[in-house]
The first five atom37 places (N, CA, C, CB, O) and aatype in JSON, in Angstrom:
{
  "aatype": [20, 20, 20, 20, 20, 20, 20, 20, 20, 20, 20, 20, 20, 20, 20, 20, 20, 20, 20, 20, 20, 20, 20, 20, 20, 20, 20, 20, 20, 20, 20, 20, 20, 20, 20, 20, 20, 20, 20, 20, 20, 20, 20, 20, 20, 20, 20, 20, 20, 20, 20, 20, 20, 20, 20, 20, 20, 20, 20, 20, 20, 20, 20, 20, 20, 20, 20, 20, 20, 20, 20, 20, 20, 20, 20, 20, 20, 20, 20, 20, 20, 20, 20, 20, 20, 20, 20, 20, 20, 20, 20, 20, 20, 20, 20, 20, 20, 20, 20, 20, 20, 20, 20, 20, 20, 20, 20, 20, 20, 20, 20, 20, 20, 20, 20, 20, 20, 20, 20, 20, 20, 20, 20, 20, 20, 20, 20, 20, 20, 20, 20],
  "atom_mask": [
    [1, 1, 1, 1, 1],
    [1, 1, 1, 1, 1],
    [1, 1, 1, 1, 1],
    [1, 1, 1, 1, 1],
    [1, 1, 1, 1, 1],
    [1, 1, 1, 1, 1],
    [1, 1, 1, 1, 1],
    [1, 1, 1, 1, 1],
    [1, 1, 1, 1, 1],
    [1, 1, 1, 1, 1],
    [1, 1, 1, 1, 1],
    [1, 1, 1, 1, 1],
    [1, 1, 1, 1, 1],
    [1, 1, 1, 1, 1],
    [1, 1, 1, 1, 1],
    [1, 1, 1, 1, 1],
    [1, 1, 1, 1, 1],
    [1, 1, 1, 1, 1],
    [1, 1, 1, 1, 1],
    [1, 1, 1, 1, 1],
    [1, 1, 1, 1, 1],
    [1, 1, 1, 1, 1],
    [1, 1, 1, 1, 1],
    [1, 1, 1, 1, 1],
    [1, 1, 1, 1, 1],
    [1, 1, 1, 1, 1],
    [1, 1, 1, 1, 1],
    [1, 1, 1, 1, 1],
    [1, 1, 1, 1, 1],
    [1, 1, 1, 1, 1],
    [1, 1, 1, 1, 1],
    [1, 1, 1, 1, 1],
    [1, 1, 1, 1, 1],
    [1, 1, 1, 1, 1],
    [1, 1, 1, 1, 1],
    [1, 1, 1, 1, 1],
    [1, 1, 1, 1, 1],
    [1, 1, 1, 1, 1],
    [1, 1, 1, 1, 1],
    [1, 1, 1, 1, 1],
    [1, 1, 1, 1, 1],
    [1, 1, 1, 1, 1],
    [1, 1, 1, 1, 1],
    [1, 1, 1, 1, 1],
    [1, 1, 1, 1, 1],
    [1, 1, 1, 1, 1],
    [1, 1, 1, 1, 1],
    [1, 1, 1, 1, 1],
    [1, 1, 1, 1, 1],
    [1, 1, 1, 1, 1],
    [1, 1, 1, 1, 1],
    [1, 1, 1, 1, 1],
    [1, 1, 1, 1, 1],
    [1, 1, 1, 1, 1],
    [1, 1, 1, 1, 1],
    [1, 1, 1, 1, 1],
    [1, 1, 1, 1, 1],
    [1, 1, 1, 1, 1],
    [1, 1, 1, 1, 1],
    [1, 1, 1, 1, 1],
    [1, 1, 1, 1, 1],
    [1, 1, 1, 1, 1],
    [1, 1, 1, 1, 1],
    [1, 1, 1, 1, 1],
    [1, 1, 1, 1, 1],
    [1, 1, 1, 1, 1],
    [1, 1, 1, 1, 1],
    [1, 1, 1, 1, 1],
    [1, 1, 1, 1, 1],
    [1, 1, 1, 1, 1],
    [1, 1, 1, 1, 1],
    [1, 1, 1, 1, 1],
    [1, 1, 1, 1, 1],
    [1, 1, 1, 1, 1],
    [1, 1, 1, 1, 1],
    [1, 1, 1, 1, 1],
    [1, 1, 1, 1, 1],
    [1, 1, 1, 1, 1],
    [1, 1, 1, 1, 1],
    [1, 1, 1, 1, 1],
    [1, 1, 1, 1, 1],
    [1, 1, 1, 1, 1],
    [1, 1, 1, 1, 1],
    [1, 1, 1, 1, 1],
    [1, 1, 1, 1, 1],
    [1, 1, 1, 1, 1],
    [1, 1, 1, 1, 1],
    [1, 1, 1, 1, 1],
    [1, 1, 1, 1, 1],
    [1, 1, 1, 1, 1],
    [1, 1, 1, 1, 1],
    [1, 1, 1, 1, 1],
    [1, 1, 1, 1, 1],
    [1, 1, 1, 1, 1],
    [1, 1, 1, 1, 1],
    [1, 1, 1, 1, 1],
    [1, 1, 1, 1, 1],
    [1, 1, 1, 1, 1],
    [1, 1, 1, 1, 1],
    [1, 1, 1, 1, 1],
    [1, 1, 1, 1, 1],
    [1, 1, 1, 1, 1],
    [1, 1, 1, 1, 1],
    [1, 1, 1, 1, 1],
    [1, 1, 1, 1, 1],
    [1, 1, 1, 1, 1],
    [1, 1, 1, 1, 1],
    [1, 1, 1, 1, 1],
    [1, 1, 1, 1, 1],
    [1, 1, 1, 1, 1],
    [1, 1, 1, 1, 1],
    [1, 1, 1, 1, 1],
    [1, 1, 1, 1, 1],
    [1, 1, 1, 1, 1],
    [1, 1, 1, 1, 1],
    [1, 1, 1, 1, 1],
    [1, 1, 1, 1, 1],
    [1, 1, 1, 1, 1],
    [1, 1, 1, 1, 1],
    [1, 1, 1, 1, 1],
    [1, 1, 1, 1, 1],
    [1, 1, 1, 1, 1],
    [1, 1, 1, 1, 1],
    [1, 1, 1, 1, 1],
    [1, 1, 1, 1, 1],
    [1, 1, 1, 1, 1],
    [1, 1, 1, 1, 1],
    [1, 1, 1, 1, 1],
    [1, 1, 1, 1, 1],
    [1, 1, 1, 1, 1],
    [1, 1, 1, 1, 1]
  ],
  "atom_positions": [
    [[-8.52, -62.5, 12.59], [-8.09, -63.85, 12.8], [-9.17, -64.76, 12.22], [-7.84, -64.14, 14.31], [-10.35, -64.4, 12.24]],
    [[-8.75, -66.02, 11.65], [-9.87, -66.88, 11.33], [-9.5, -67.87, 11.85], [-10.26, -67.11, 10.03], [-8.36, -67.91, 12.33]],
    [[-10.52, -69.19, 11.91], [-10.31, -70.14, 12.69], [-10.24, -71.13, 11.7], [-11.23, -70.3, 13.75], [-10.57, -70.92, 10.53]],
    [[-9.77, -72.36, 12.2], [-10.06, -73.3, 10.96], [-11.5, -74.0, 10.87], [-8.99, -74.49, 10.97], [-12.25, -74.16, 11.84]],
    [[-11.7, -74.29, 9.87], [-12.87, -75.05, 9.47], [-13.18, -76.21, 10.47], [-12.67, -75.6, 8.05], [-14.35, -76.47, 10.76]],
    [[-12.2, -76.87, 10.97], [-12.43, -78.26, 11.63], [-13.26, -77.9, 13.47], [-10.48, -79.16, 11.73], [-13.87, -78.65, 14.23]],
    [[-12.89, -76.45, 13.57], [-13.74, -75.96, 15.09], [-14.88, -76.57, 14.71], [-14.05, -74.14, 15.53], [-15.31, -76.85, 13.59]],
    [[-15.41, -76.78, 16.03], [-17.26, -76.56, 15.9], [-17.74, -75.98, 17.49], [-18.3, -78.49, 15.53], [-17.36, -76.27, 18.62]],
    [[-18.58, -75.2, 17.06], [-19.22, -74.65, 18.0], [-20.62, -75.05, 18.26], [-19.12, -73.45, 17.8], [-21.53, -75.3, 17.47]],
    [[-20.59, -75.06, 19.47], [-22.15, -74.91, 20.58], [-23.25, -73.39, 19.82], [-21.4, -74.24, 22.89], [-22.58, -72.71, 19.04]],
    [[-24.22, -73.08, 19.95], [-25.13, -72.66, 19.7], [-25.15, -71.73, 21.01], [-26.1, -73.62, 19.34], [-25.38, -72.24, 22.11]],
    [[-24.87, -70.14, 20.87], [-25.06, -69.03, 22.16], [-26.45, -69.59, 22.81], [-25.26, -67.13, 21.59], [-27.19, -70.45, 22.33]],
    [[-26.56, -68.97, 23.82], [-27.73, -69.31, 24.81], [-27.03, -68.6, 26.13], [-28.12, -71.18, 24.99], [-25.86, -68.62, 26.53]],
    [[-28.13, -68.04, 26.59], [-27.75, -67.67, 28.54], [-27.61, -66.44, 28.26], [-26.15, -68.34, 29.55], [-27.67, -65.87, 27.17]],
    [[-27.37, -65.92, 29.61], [-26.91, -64.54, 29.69], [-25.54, -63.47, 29.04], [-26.81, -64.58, 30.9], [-25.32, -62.28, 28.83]],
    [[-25.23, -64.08, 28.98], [-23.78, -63.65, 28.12], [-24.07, -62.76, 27.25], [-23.02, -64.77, 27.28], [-24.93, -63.2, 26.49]],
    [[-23.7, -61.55, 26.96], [-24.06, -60.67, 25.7], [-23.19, -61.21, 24.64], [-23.8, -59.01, 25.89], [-21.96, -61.29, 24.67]],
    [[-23.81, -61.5, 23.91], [-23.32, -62.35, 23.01], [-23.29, -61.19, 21.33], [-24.48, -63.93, 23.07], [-23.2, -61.68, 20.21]],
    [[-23.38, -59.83, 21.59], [-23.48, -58.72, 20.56], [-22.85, -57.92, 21.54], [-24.99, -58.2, 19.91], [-22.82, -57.87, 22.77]],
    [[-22.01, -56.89, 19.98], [-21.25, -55.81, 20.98], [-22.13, -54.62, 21.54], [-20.02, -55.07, 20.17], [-21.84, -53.71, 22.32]],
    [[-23.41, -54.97, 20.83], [-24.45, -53.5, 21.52], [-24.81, -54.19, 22.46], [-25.92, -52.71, 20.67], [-25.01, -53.21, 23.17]],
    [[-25.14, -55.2, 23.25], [-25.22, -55.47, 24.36], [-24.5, -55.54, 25.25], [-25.57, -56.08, 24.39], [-24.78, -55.37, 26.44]],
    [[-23.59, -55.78, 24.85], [-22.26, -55.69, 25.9], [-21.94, -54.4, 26.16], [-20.91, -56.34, 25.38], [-21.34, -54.0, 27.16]],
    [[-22.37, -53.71, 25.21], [-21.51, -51.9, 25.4], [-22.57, -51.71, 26.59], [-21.69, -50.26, 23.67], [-22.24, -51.36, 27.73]],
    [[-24.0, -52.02, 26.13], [-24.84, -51.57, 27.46], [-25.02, -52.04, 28.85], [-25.94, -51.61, 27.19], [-25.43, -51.43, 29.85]],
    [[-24.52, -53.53, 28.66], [-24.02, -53.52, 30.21], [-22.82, -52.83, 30.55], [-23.76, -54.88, 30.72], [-23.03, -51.99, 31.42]],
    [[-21.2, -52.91, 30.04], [-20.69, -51.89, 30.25], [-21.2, -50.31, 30.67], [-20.18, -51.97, 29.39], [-20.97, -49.75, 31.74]],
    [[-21.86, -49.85, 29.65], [-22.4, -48.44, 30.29], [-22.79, -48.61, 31.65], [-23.68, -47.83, 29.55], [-22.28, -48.04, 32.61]],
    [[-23.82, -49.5, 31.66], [-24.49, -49.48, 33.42], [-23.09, -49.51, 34.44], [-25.67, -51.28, 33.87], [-22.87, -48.81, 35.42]],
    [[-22.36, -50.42, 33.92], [-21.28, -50.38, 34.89], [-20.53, -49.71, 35.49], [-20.71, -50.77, 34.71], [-20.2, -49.69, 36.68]],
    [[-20.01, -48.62, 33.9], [-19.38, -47.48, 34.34], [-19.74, -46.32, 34.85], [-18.87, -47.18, 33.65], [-19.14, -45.39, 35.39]],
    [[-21.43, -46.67, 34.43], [-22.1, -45.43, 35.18], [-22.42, -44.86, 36.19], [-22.8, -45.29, 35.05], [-22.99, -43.79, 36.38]],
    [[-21.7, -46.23, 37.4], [-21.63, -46.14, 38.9], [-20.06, -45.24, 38.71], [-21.64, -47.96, 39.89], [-19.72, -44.11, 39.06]],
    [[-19.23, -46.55, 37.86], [-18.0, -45.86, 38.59], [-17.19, -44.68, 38.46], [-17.18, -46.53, 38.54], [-16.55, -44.17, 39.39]],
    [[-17.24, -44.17, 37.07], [-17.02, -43.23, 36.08], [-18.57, -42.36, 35.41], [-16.2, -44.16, 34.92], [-18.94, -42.45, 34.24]],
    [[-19.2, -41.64, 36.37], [-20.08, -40.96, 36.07], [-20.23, -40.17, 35.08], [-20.24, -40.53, 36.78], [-21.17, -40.27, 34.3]],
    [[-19.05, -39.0, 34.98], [-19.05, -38.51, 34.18], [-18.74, -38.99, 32.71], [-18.57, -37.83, 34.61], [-19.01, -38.35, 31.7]],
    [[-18.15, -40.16, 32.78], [-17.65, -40.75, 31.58], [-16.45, -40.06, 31.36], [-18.58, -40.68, 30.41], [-15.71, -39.87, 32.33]],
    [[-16.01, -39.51, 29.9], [-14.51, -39.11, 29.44], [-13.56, -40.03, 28.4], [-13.69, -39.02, 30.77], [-14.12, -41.06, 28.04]],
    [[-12.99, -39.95, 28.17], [-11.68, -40.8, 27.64], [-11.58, -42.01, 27.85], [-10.51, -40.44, 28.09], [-11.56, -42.95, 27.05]],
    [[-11.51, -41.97, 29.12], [-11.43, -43.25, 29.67], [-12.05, -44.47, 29.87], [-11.28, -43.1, 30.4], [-11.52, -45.57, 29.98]],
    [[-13.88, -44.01, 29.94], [-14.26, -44.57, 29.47], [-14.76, -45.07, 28.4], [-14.43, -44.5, 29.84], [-15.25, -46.2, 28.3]],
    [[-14.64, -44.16, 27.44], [-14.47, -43.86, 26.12], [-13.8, -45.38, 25.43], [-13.44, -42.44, 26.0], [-14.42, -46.19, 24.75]],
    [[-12.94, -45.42, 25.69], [-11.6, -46.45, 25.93], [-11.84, -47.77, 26.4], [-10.6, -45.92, 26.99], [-11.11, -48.73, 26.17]],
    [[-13.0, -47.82, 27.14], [-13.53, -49.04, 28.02], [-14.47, -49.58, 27.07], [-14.26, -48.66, 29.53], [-14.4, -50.78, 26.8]],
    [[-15.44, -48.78, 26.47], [-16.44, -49.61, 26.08], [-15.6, -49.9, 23.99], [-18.4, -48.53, 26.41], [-15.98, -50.78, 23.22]],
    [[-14.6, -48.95, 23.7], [-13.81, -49.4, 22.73], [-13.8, -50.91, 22.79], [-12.51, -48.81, 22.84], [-14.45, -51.74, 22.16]],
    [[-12.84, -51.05, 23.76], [-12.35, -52.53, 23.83], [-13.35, -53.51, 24.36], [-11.11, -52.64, 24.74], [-13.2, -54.73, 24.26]],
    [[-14.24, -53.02, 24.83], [-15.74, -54.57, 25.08], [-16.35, -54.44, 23.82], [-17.39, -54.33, 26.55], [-16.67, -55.61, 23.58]],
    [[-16.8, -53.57, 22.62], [-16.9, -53.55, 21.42], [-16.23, -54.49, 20.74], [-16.64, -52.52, 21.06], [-16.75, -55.51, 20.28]],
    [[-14.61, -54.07, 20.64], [-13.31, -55.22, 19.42], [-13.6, -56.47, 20.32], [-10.93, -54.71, 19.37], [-14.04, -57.46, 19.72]],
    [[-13.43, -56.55, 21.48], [-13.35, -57.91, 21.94], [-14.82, -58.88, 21.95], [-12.77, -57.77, 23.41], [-14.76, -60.11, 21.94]],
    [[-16.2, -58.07, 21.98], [-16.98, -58.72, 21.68], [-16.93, -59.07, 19.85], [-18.08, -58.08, 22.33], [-16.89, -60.2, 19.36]],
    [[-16.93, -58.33, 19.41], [-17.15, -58.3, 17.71], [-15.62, -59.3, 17.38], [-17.12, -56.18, 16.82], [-15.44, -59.36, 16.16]],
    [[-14.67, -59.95, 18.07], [-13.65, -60.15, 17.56], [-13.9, -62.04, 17.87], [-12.34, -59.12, 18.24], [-13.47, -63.02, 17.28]],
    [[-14.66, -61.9, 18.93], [-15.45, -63.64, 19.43], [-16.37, -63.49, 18.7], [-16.1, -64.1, 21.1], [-15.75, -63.82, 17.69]],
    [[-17.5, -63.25, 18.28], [-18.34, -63.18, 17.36], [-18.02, -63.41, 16.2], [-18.81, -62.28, 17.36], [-18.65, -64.27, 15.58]],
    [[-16.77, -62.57, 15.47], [-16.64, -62.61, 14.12], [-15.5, -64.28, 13.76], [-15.86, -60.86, 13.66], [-15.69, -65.09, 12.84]],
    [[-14.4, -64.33, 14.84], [-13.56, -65.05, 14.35], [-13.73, -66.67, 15.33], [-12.13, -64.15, 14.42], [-13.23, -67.73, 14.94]],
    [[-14.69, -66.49, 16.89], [-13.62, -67.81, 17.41], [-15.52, -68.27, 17.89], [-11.75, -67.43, 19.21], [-15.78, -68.65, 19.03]],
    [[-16.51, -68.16, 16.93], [-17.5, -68.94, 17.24], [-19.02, -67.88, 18.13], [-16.63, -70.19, 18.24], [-20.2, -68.16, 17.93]],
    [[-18.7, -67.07, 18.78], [-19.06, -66.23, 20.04], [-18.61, -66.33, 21.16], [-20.14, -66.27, 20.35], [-17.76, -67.16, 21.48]],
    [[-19.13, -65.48, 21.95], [-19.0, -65.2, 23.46], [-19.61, -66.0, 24.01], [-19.4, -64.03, 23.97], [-20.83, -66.13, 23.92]],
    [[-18.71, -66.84, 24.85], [-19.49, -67.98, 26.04], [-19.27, -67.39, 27.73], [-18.52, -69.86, 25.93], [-19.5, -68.05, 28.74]],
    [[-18.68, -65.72, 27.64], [-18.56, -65.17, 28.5], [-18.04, -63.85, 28.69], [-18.17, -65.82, 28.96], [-16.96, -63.52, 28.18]],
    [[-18.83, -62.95, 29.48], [-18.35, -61.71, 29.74], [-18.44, -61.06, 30.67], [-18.6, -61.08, 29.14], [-19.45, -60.95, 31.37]],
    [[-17.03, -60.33, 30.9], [-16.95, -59.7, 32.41], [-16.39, -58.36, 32.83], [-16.19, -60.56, 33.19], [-15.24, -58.03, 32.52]],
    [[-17.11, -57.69, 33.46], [-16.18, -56.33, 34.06], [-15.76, -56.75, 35.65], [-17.29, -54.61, 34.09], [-16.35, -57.52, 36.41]],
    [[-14.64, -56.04, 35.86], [-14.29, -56.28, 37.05], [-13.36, -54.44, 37.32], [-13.29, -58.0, 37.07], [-12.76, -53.88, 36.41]],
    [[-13.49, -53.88, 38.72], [-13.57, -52.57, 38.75], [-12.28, -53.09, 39.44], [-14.85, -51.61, 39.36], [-12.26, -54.28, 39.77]],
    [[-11.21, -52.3, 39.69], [-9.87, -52.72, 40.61], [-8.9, -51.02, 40.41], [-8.77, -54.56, 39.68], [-8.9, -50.37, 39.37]],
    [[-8.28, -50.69, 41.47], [-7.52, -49.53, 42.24], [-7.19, -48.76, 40.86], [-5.98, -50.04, 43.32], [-6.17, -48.91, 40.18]],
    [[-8.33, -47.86, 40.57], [-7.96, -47.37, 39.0], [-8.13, -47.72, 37.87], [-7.03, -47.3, 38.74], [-7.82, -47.01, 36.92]],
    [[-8.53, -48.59, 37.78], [-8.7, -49.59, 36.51], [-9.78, -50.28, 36.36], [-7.8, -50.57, 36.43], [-10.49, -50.44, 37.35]],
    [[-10.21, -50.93, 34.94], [-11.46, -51.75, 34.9], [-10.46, -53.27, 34.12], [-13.04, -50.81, 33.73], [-9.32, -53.27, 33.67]],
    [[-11.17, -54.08, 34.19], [-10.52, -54.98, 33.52], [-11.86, -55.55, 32.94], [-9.51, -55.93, 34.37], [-12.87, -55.81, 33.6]],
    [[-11.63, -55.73, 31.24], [-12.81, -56.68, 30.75], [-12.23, -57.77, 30.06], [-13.86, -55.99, 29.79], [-11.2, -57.81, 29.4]],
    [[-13.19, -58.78, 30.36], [-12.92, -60.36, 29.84], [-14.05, -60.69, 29.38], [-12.47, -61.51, 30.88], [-15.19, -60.34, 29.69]],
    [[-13.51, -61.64, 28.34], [-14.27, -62.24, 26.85], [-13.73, -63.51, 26.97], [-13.84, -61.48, 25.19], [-12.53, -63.76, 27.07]],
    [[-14.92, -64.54, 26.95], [-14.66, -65.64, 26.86], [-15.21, -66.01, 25.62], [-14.99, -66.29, 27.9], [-16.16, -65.37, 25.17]],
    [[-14.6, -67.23, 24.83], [-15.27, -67.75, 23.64], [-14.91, -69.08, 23.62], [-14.94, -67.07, 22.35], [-14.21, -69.73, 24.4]],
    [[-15.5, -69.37, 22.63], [-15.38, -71.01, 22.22], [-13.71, -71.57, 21.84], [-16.45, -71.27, 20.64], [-13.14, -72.53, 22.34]],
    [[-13.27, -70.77, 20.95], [-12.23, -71.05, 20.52], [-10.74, -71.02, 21.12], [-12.35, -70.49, 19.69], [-10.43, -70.09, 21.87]],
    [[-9.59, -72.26, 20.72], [-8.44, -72.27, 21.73], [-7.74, -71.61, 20.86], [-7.78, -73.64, 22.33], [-6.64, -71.76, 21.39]],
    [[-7.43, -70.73, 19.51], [-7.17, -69.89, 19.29], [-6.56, -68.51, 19.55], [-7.66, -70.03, 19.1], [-7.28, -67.53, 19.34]],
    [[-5.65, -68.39, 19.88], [-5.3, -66.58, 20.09], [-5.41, -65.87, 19.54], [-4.37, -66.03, 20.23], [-5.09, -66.15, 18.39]],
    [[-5.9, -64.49, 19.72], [-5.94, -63.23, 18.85], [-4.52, -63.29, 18.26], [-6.26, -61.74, 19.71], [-3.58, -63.68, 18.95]],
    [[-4.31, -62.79, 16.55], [-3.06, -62.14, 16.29], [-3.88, -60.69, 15.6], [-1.86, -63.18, 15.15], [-5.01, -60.36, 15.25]],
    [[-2.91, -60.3, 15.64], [-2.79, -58.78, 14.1], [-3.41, -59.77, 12.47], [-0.04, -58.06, 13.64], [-3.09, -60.86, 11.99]],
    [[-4.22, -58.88, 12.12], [-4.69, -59.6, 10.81], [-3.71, -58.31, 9.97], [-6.84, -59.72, 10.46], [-3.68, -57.14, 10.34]],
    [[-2.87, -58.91, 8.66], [-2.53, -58.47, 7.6], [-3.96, -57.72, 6.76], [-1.81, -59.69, 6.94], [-4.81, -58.37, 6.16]],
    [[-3.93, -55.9, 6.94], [-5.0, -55.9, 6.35], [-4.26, -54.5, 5.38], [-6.48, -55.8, 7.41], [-3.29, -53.82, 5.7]],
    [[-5.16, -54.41, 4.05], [-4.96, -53.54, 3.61], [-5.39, -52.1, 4.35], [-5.36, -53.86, 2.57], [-6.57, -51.9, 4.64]],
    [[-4.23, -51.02, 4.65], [-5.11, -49.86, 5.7], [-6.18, -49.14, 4.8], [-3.98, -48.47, 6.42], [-6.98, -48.42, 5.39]],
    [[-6.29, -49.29, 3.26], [-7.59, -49.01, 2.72], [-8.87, -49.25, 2.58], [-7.53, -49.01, 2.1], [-9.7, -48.68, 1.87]],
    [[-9.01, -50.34, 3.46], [-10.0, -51.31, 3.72], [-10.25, -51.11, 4.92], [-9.73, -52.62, 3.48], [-9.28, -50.96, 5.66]],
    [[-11.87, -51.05, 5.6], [-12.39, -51.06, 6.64], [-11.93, -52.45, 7.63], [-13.78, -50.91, 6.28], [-12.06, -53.51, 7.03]],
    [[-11.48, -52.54, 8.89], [-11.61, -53.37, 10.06], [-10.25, -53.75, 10.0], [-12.71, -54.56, 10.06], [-9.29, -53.23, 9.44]],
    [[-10.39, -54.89, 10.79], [-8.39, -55.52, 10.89], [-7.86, -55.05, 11.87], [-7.15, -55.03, 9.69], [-7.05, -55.87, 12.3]],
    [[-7.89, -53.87, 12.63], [-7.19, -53.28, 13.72], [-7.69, -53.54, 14.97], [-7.13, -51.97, 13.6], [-7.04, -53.04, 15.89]],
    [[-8.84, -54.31, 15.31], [-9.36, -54.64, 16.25], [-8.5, -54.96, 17.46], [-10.07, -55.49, 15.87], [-8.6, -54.4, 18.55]],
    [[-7.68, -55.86, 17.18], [-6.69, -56.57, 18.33], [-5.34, -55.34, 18.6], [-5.92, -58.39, 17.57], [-4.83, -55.11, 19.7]],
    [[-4.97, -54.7, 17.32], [-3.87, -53.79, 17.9], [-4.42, -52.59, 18.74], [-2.99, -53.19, 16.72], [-3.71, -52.0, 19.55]],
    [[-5.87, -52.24, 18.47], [-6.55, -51.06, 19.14], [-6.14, -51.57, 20.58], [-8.36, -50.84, 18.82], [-5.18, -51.07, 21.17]],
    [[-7.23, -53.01, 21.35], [-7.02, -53.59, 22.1], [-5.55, -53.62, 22.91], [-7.44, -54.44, 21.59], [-5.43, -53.31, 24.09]],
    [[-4.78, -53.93, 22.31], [-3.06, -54.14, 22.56], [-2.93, -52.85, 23.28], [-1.86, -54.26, 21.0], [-2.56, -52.71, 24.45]],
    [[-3.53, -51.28, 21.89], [-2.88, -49.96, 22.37], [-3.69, -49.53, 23.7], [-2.97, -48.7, 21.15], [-3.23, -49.04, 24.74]],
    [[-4.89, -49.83, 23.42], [-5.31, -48.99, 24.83], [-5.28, -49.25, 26.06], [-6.38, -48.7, 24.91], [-5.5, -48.42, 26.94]],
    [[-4.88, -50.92, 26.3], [-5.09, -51.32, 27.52], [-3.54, -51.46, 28.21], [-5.99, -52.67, 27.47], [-2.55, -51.81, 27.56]],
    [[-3.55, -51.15, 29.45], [-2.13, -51.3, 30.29], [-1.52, -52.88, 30.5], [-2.41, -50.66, 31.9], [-0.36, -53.09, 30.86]],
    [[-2.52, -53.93, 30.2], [-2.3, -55.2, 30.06], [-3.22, -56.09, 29.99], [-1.67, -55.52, 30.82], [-4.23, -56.3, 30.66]],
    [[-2.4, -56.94, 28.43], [-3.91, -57.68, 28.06], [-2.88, -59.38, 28.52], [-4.76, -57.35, 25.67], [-1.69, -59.53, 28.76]],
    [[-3.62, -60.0, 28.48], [-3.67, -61.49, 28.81], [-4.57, -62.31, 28.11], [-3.98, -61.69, 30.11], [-5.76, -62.0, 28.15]],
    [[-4.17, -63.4, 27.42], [-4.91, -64.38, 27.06], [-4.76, -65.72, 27.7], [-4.75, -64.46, 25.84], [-3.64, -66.16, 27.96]],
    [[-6.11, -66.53, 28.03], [-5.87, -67.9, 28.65], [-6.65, -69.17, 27.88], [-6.4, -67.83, 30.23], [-7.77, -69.49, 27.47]],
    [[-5.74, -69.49, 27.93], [-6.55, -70.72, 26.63], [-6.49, -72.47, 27.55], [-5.04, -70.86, 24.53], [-5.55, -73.15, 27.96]],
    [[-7.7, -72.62, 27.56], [-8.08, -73.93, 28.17], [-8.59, -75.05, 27.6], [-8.85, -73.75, 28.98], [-8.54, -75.08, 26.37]],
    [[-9.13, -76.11, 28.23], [-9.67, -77.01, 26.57], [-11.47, -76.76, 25.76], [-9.68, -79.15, 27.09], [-12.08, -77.18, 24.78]],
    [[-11.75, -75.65, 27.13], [-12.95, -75.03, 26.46], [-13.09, -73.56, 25.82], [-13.91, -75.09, 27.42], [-14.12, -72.95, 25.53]],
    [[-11.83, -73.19, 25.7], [-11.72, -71.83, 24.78], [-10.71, -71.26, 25.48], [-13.07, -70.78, 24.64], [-9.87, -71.67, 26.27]],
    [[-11.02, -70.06, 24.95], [-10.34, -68.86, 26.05], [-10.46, -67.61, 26.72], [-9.56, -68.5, 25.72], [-11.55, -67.04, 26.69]],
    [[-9.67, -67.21, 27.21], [-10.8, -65.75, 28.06], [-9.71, -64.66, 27.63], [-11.12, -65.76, 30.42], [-8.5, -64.7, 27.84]],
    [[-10.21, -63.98, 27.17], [-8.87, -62.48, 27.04], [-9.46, -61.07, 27.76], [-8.51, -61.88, 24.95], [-10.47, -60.4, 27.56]],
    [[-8.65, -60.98, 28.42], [-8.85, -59.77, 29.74], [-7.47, -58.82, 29.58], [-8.87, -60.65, 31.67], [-6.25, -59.01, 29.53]],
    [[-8.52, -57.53, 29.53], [-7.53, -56.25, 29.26], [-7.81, -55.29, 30.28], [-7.73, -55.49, 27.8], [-8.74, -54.55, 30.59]],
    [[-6.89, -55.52, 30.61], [-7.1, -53.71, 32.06], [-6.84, -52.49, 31.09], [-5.32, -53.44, 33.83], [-6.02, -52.58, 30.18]],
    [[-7.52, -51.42, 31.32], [-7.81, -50.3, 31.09], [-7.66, -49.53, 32.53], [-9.11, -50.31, 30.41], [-8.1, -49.97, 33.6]],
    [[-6.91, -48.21, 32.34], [-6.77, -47.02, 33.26], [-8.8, -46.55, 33.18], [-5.3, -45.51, 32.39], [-9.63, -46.51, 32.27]],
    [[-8.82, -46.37, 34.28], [-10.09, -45.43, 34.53], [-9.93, -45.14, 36.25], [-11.79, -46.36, 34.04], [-9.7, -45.94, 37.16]],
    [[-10.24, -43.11, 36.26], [-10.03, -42.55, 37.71], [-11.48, -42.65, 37.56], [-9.17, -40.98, 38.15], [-12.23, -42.61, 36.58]],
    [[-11.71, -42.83, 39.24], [-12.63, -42.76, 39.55], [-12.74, -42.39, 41.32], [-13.11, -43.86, 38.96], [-13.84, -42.27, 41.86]]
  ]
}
């Protein structure tokens, strides 16, 4: 996705992992209570805090927020960014590296949601994880 030229963004600052290797590593800590062994599933978890960090980063300014939340089987992660923008599917050649970010997202999670406010938006995807 690209944004238009006329956005402008604030300058990252704060706690927020504002890179997907930071975010994967708070994820890890997270799952490492709940999903010890790791597996698939979480496998699957830190997938999608990866596309969804690298997808605010690359297209809607950065991350002005990020969150795990643990619930009856499931993890749910949310990405907040600057931009009022929605993720779509980017038209990409499949010979070419990237572009699938948002359909990965779409496939792995049991339900994604986007909320768009007048300070960006937050997109939160539940993911299956036993624990």
């Amino acid at each position: 996705m690209s944004h238009s030229s006329e956005e402008r963004y604030d300058p990252l600052s704060g706690d927020s992992p504002q890179s997907a290797d930071r975010a994967r590593d708070v994820a890890r800590g997270f799952l490492s209570v709940l999903a010890p062994a790791g597996g698939d599933e979480a496998d699957a978890v830190l997938l999608v805090v990866t596309e969804l960090i690298s997808n605010a980063v690359r297209h809607a300014g950065g991350v002005t927020g990020f969150g795990l939340r643990a619930g009856p089987g499931t993890v749910t992660v949310t990405v907040r960014d600057a931009s009022r923008r929605p993720p779509r599917p980017q038209l990409t050649d499949p010979s070419e590296p990237g572009g699938f970010g948002w359909l990965l997202v779409q496939h792995l999670a049991v339900d994604v949601q986007v909320s768009v406010g007048t300070a960006g938006k937050a997109v939160s995807a539940v993911l299956p994880l036993s624990y």
